[in-house]
C-alpha positions as CSV (number, residue, x, y, z in Angstrom):
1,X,0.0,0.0,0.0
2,X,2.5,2.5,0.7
3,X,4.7,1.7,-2.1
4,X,1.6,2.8,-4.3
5,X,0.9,6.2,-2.8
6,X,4.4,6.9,-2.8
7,X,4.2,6.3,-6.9
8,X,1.1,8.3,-6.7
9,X,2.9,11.0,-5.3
10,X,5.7,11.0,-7.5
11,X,3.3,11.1,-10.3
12,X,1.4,14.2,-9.3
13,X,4.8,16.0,-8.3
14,X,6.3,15.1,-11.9
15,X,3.0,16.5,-13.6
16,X,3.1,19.8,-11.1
17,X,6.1,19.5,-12.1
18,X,5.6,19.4,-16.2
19,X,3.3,22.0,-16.0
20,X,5.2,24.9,-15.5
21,X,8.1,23.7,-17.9
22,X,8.1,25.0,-21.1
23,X,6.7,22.3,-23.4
24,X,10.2,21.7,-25.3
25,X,11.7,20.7,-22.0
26,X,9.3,18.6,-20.7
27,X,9.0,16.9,-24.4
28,X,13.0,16.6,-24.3
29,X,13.2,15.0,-20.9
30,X,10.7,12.6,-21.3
31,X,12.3,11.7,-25.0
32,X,15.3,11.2,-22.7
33,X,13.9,8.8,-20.5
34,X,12.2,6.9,-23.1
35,X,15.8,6.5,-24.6
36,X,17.8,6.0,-21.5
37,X,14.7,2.8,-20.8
38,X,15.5,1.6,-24.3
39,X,19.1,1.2,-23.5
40,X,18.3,-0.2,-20.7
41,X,16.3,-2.9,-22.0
42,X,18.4,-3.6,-24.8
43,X,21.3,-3.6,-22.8
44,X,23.6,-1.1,-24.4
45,X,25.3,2.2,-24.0
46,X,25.8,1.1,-20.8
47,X,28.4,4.2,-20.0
48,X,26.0,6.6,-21.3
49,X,23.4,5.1,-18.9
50,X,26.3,5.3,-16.4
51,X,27.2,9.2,-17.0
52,X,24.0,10.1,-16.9
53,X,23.0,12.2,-13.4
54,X,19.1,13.4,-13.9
55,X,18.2,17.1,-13.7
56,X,19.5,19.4,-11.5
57,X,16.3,19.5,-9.8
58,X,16.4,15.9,-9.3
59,X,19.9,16.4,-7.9
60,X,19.4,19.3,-5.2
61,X,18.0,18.7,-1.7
62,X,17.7,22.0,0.3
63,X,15.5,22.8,3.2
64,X,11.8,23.9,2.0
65,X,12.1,27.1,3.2
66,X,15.1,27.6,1.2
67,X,12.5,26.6,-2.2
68,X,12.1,30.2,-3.8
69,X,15.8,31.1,-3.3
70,X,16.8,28.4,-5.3
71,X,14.4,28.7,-8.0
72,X,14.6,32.5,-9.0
73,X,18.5,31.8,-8.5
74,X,18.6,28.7,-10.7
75,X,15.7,29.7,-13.4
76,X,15.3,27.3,-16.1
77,X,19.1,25.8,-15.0
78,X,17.1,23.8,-12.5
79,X,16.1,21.4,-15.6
80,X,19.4,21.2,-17.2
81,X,20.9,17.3,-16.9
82,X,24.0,16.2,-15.7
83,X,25.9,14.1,-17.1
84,X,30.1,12.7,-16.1
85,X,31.9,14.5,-19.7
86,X,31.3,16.2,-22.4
87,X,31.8,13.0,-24.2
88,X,28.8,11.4,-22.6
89,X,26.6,15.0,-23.5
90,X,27.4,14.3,-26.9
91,X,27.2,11.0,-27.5
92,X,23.5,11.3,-25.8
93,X,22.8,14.1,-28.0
94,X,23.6,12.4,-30.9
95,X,22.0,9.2,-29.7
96,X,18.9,11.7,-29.2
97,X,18.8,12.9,-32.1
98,X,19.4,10.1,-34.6
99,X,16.1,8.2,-32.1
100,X,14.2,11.4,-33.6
101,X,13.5,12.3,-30.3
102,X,11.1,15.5,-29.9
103,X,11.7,18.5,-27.6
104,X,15.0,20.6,-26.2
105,X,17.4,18.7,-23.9
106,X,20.3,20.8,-22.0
């Protein structure tokens, strides 16, 4: 039971979270996913899976309070990803890319 309202929760904070990205973001990070899941499945690229870090956002903890701070500092930065090189940025661009994948990734 608390394993599924935990995904529930997720799920509505991604969407809150969806809905005030602009719609090229949130269509590049979910073409990302799809294409990190892909490699996954098919068990390749595993170093780009590897070098791959999430969004800032997913990547910052900070007390609550601290919430608006970090936003108006970090802007639209809060939805750039991280990744280990620059290699592994442009190898997942290209990868990206040539998977026709729609939307802006940074």
């Amino acid at each position: 039971m608390q394993v599924s309202q935990t995904r529930d929760e997720l799920r509505k904070c991604q969407d809150q979270l969806r809905s005030v990205m602009n719609k090229g973001a949130s269509s590049g990070a979910d073409g990302l996913q799809r294409l990190l899941r892909q490699f996954a499945d098919e068990n390749r690229n595993q170093d780009i899976i590897n070098g791959y870090h999430g969004t800032l956002i997913e990547n910052i903890e900070c007390d609550p309070a601290f919430y608006t701070a970090v936003e108006v500092i970090a802007g639209n930065r809060l939805n750039y990803h991280i990744v280990d090189s620059d290699i592994i940025a442009t190898r997942l661009v290209k990868e990206f890319n040539t998977a026709r994948q729609r939307g802006e990734i940074h």
